[in-house]
C-alpha positions as CSV (number, residue, x, y, z in Angstrom):
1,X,-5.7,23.7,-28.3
2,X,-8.2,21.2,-27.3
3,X,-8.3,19.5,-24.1
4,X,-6.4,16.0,-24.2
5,X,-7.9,12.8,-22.6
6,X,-6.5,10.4,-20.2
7,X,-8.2,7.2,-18.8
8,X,-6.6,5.9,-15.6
9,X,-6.4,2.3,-15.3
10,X,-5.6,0.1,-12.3
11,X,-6.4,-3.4,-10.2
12,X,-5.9,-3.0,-6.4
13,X,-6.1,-0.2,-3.7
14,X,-2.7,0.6,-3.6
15,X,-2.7,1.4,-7.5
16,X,-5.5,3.5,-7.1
17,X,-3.1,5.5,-5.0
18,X,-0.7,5.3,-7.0
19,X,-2.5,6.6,-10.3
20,X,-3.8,9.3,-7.9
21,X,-0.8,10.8,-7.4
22,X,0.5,11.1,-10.8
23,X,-3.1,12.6,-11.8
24,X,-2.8,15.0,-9.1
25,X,0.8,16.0,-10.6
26,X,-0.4,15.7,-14.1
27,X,-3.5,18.2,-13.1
28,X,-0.7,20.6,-11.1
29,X,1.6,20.9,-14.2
30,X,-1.5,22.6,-15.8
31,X,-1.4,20.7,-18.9
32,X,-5.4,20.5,-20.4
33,X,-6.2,17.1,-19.6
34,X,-9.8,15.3,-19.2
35,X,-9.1,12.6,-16.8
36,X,-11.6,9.7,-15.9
37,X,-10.7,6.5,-14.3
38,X,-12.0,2.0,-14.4
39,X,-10.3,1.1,-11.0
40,X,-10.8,-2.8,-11.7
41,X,-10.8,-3.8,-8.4
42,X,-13.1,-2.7,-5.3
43,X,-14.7,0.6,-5.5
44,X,-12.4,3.3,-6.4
45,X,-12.6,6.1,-3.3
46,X,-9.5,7.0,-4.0
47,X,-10.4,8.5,-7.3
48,X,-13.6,10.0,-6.2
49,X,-11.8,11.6,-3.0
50,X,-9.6,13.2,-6.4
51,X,-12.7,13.6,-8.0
52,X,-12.0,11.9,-11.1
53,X,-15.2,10.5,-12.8
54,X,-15.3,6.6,-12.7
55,X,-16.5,5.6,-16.2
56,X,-17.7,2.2,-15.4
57,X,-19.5,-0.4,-12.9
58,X,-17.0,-1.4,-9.7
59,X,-17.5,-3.8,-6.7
60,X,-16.2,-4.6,-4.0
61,X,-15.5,-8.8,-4.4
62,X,-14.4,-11.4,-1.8
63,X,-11.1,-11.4,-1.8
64,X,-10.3,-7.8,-1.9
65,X,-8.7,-8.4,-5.5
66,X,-6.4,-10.6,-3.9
67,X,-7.7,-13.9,-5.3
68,X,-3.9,-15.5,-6.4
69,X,-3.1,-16.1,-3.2
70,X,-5.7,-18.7,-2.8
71,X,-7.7,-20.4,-5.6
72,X,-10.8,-20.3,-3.3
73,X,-11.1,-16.6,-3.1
74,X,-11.2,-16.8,-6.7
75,X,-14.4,-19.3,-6.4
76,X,-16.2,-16.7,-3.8
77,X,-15.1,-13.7,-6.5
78,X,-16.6,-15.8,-9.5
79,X,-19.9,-16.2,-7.2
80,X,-20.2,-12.6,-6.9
81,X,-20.2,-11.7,-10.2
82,X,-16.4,-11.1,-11.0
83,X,-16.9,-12.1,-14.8
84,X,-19.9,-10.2,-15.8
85,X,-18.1,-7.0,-13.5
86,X,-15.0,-7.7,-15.7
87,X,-16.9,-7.9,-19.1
88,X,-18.9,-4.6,-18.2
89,X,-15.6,-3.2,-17.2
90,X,-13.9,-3.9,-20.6
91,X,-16.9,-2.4,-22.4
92,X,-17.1,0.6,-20.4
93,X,-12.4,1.1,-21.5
94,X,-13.9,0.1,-25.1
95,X,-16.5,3.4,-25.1
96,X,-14.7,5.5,-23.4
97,X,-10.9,4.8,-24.8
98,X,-12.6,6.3,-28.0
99,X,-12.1,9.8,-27.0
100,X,-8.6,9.1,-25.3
101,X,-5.4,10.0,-26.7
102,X,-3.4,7.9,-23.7
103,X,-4.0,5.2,-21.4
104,X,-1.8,5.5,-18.3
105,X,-2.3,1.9,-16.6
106,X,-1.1,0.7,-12.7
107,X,-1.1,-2.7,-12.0
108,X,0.1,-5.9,-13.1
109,X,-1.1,-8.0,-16.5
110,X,-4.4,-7.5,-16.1
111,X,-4.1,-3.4,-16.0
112,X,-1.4,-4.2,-19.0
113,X,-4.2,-6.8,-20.8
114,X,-7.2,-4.0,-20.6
115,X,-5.0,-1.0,-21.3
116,X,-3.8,-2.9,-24.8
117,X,-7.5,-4.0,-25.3
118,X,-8.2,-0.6,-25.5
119,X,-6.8,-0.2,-28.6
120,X,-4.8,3.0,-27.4
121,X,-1.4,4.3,-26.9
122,X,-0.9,3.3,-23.1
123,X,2.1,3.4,-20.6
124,X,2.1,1.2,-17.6
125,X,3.6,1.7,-14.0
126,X,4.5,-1.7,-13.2
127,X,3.7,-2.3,-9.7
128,X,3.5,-5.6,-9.1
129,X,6.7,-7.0,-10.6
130,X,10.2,-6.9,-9.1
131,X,13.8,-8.7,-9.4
132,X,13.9,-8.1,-5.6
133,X,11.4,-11.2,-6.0
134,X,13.1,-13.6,-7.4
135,X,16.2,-12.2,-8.4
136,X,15.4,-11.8,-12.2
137,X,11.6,-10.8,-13.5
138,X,9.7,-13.8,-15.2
139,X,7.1,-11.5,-17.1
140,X,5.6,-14.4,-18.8
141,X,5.2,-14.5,-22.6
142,X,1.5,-12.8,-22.5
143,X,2.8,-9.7,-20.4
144,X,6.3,-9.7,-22.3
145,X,4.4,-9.6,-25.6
146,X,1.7,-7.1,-24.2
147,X,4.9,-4.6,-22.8
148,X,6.5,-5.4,-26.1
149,X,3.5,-3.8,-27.9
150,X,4.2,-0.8,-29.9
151,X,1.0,0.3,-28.6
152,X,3.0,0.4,-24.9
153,X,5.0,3.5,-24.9
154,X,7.0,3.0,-22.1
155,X,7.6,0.8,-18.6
156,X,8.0,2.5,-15.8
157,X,9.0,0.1,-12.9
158,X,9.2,0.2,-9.1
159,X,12.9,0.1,-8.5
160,X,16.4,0.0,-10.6
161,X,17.3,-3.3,-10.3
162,X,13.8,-4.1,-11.7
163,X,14.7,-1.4,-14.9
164,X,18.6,-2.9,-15.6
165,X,16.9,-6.2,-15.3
166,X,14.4,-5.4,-17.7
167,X,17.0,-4.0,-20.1
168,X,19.0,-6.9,-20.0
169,X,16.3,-8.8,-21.7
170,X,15.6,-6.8,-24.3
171,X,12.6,-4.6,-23.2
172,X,14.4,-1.2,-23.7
173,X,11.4,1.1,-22.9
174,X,11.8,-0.1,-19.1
175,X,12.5,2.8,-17.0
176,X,13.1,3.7,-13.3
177,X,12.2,7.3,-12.7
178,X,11.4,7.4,-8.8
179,X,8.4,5.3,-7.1
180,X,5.1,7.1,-6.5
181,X,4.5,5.8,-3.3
182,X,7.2,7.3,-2.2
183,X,5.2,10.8,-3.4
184,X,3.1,12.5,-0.3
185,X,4.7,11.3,2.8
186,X,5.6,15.3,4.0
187,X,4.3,15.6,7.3
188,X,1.5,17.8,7.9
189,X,2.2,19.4,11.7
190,X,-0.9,17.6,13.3
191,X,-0.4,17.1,16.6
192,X,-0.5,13.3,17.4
193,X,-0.6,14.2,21.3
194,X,2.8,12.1,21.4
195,X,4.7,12.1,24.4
196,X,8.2,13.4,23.8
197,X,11.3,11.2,24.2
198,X,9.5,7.9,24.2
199,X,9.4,5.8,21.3
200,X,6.6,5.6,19.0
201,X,5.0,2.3,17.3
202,X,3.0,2.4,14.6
203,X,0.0,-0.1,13.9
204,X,-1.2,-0.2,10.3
205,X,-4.0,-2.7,10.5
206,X,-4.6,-2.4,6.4
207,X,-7.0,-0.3,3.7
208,X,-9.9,-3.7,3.4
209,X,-12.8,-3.3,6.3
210,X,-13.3,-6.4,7.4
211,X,-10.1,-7.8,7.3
212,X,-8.2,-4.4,9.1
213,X,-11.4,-4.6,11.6
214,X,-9.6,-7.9,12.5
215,X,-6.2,-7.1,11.8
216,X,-6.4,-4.4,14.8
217,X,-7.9,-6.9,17.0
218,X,-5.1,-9.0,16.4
219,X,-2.7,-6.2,17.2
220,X,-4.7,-5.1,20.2
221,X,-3.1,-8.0,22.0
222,X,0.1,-7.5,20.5
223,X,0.1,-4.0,22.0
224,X,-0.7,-5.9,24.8
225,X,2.3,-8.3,25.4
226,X,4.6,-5.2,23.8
227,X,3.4,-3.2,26.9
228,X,3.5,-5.5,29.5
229,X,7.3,-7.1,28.6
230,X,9.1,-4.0,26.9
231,X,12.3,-2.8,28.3
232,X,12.2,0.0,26.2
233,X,9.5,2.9,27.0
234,X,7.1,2.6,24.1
235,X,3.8,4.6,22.7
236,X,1.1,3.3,20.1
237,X,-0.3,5.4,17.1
238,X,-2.7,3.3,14.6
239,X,-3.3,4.9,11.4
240,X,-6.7,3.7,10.1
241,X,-8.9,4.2,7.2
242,X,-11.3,6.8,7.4
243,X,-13.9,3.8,7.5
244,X,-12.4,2.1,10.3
245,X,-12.9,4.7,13.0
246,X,-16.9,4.0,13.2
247,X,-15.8,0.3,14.2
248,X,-13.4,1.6,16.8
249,X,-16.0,1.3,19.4
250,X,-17.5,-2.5,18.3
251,X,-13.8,-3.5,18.2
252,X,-12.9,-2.4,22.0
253,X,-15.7,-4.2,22.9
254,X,-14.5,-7.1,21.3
255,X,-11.3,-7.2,22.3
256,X,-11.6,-6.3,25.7
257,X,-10.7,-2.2,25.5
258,X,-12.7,1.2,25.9
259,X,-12.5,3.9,23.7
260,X,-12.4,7.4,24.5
261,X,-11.9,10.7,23.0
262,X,-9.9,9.1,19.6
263,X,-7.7,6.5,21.9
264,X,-8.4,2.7,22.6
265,X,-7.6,2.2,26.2
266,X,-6.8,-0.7,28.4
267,X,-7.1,0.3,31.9
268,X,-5.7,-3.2,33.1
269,X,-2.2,-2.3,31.9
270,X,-0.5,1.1,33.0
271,X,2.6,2.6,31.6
272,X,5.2,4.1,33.2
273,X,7.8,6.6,31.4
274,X,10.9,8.6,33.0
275,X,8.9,12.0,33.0
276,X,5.4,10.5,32.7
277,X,3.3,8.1,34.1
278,X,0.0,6.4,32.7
279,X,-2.7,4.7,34.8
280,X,-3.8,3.1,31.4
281,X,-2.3,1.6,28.3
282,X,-3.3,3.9,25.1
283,X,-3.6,3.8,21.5
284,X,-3.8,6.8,19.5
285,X,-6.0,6.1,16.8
286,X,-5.6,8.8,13.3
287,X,-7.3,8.3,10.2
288,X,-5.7,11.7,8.9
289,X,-2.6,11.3,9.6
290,X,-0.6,8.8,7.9
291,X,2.4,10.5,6.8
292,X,2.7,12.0,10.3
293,X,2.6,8.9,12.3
294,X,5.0,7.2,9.8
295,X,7.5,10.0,9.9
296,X,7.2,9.6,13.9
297,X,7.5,6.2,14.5
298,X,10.4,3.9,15.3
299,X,8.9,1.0,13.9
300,X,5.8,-0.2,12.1
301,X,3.7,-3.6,12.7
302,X,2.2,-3.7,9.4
303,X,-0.7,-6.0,8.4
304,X,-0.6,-4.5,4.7
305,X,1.1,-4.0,1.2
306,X,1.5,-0.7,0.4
307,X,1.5,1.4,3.7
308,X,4.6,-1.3,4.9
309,X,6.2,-0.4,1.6
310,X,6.4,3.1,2.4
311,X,7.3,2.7,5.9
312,X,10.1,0.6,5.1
313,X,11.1,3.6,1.7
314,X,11.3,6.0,5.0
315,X,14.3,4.0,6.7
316,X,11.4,2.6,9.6
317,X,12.0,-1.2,10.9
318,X,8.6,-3.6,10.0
319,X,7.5,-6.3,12.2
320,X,5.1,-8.2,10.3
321,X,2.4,-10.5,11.6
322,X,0.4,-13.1,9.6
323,X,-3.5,-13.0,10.1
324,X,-6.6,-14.8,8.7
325,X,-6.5,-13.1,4.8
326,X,-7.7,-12.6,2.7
327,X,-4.8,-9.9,1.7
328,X,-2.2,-10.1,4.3
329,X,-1.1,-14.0,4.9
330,X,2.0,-15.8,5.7
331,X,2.2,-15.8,1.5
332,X,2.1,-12.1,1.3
333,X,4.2,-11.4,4.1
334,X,7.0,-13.4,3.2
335,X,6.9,-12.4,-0.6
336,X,6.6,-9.2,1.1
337,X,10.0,-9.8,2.7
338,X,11.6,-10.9,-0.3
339,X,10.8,-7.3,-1.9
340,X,11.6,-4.9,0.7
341,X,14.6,-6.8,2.4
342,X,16.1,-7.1,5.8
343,X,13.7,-3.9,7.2
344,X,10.6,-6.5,7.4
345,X,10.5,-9.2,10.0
346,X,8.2,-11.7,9.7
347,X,7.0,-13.7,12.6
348,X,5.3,-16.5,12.1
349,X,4.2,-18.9,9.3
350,X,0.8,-19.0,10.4
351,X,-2.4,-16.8,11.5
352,X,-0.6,-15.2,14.7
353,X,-1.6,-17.4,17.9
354,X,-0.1,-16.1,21.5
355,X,3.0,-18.2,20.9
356,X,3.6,-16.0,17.5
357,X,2.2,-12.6,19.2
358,X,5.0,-13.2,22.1
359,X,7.4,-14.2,19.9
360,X,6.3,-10.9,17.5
361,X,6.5,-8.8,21.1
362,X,10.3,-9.6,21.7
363,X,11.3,-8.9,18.0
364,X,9.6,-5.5,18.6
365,X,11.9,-5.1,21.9
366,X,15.2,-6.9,20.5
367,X,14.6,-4.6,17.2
368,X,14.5,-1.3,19.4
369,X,17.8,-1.7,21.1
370,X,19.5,-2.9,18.1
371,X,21.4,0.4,16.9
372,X,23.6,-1.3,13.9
373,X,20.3,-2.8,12.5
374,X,18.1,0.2,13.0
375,X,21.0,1.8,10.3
376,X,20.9,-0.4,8.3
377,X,17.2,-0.2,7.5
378,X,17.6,3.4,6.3
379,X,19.8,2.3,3.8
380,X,17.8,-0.7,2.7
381,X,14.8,1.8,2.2
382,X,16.5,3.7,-0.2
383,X,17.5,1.0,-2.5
384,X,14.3,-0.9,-2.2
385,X,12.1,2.0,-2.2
386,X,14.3,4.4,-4.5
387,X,13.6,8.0,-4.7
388,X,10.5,10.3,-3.9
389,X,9.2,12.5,-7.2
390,X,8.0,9.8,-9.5
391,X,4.6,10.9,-9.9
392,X,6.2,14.1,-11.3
393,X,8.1,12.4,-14.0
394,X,5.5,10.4,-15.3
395,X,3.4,13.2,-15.2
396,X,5.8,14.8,-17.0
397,X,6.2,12.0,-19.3
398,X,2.3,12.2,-20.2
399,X,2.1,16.0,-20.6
400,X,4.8,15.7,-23.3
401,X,3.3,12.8,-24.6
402,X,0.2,14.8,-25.0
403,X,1.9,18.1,-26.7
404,X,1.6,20.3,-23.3
C-alpha cells in the first residue's frame, strides 16, 4: 500500500504543540504516513525537535502572532514582511497539498482559511474558540461557512460545552474527544532538588524570548515580596524554554540576582523552613522539566497561554500577572480567566507595578491556606480542561481516515 500524506497546519506556538502530539501518536499507531508541516506563525522548533520537514518560508514577526490584541502589532508585523511571508506560505500548502490525501489544521480561521485553500480534505482542532468565552461560540459567517465545508471532515474542539454548543447550531461534525494539551504531562522522575514538605511555586515566564526574558524579571520581584511576607513555607521552580537559560545570567544581572549551578539566587533574602534553613532565596531554574515541575507545584504564576492551560487541566491554582505584551496582557489574561474559570487569578488591570506585585504576593499567600478553594480548582480543571488522550483519537481519526 503506498505511503499516505499528511500536511500539518497551524498559527501559534501552542498549536505547534498541539499538532506535535497528535503526529507523534499518529507516527506511534504505525500507520504509513509522510508528514510535513507550514507552522504559519514564528519558526516552527517544535516540528523540527519532531523532525517533521517544514515545507515552506517561516519568521519570527513582532508580535509573536499575537497581533489581535493590539492593532499596532499588526502595523510592526506588516513592516516585517507579514504579507509577502503569508503569500509564500499559501503557495508553498498550494505545491505541496498536491500530494496530500489530508490536511489536519490547529488554530483558529486562519489555519481553517489555508487548510480549505488547499483544496484538500482537512480536519481542524479548534483551539482558539470556546463557549467558556462568552457563553455561546460566535464563529463568524467566514469560519461557520469554512467548518461547514464538505471539504472539512470533522471539528474537533477544546472542551464539551464548546462540542454541545456547536451542535446546537447546526454544525454536527463538532466533536469533543479529549484535549491534546492535556497529552504528555507524565512526569519523568528528574530530580528537581526540591525540598520535601515545603510547598512548591511554579514560575512559567512564557515560550516568546524577549517577552519571557522580561516576564521573569518581573517575577523575580514577585518571588521577592512572596519570600519576604509568606506565612506559608514556600520554594520556586521556573520552567523555561530551552532558549531562555543562556539569558539566565544577563537577567540576574538585571534584576539584581546571581546565578549559580542552574538556580537564580538572592542572597539579600534567606529562608527559613521547619527542617531546613537557607542563607539565600533560590530559584530552581529547568528547561527539561515541565511536566515535573507542574505535577509538583501548588500553584503556578503564569505569564502564558498554553503552559497556564495545562496547569490549571492538572487541578493547580494560577495567579496571573499582566506584563508589557506583546502576548500576555491584562486582555489575554482576563479572556484567559473567562476560559479556564475560578482556578486563574488575575491581579491587576495593568503592566504589574509594586502595588499589583504586593497585591499578586498576598493572593499567592491567601490562595495557599485556602483548603475549600484549593478543591475546588481540581474540579474546575477537569471540566475546563476535559480529559488527557486526545491526540490518540485524532490520531486515530486520521489513520482510518487514511485506510490504515
Amino acid at each position: 500500500m503506498k505511503s499516505k500524506g499528511v500536511l500539518f497546519l497551524s498559527n501559534g506556538h501552542g498549536e505547534d504543540a498541539i499538532n506535535c502530539q497528535i503526529l507523534k501518536a499518529l507516527r506511534a499507531s504505525g500507520a504509513d504516513v509522510d508528514v510535513s508541516a507550514m507552522p504559519v506563525v514564528g519558526d516552527g522548533a517544535a516540528y523540527s525537535r519532531s523532525t517533521v520537514p517544514i515545507i515552506g518560508p517561516t519568521s519570527k514577526m513582532p508580535s509573536g502572532g499575537v497581533f489581535y490584541m493590539n492593532p499596532l502589532f499588526l502595523l510592526k508585523d506588516i513592516g516585517a514582511g507579514l504579507i509577502a511571508l503569508t503569500w509564500q506560505q499559501l503557495q508553498a500548502v498550494w505545491r505541496h497539498s498536491r500530494h496530500c490525501d489530508l490536511v489536519v489544521a490547529t488554530g483558529d480561521i486562519v489555519a481553517a482559511a489555508i487548510a480549505h485553500a488547499s483544496n484538500r480534505p482537512y480536519i481542524i482542532f479548534l483551539s482558539a474558540h470556546s463557549s467558556y468565552y462568552e457563553g455561546r461560540v460566535d464563529l463568524g459567517l467566514i469560519l461557520w461557512q469554512l467548518l461547514s465545508s464538505q471539504k472539512c471532515l470533522a471539528v474537533f474542539t477544546r472542551d464539551a460545552l464548546t462540542a454541545a454548543d456547536l451542535n446546537r447550531q447546526g454544525l454536527k461534525k463538532a466533536q469533543f474527544v479529549g484535549n491534546p494539551v492535556m497529552d504528555n504531562l507524565t512526569s519523568t522522575g528528574k530530580d528537581l532538588q526540591l525540598m520535601p514538605q515545603v510547598r512548591t511555586i511554579a514560575l512559567l515566564p512564557g515560550s516568546r524570548l524577549l517577552e519571557a526574558t522580561n516576564n521573569l524579571v518581573l517575577l523575580l520581584e514577585l518571588v521577592k515580596e512572596i519570600a519576604t511576607n509568606s506565612t506559608v513555607p514556600v520554594q520556586f521552580s521556573a520552567a523555561l524554554v530551552p532558549a531562555l537559560m543562556p539569558q539566565l545570567d544577563d537577567i540576574a544581572a538585571r534584576s539584581g540576582w546571581q546565578r549559580r549551578s542552574g538556580k537564580l539566587i538572592f542572597p539579600a533574602i534567606k529562608q527559613s523552613f521547619s527542617e531546613h534553613k537557607l542563607e539565600q532565596l533560590e530559584v530552581i531554574c529547568s528547561a527539561d522539566a515541565f511536566a515535573d515541575i507542574l505535577q509538583q507545584s501548588s500553584l503556578v504564576i503564569g505569564m502564558t497561554g498554553t503552559a497556564v492551560e495545562q496547569a490549571v487541566g492538572l487541578g493547580k491554582p494560577v495567579i496571573a500577572v499582566p506584563g508589557n505584551g506583546p502576548a500576555f496582557t491584562y486582555r489575554f489574561a482576563e479572556a484567559q480567566n473567562r476560559l479556564l474559570g475560578d482556578s486563574v487569578q488575575v491581579i491587576g488591570t495593568q503592566p504589574a507595578n509594586s502595588h499589583i506585585i504586593k497585591e499578586a504576593a498576598l493572593a499567592v499567600d491567601r490562595t495557599l491556606q485556602d483548603d475549600k478553594y484549593l478543591a475546588s480548582c481540581i474540579q474546575n480543571g477537569k471540566e475546563r480542561m476535559g480529559r488527557s488522550g486526545g491526540s490518540l483519537k485524532i490520531a486515530n481519526y486520521v489513520a482510518n481516515y487514511l485506510g490504515y
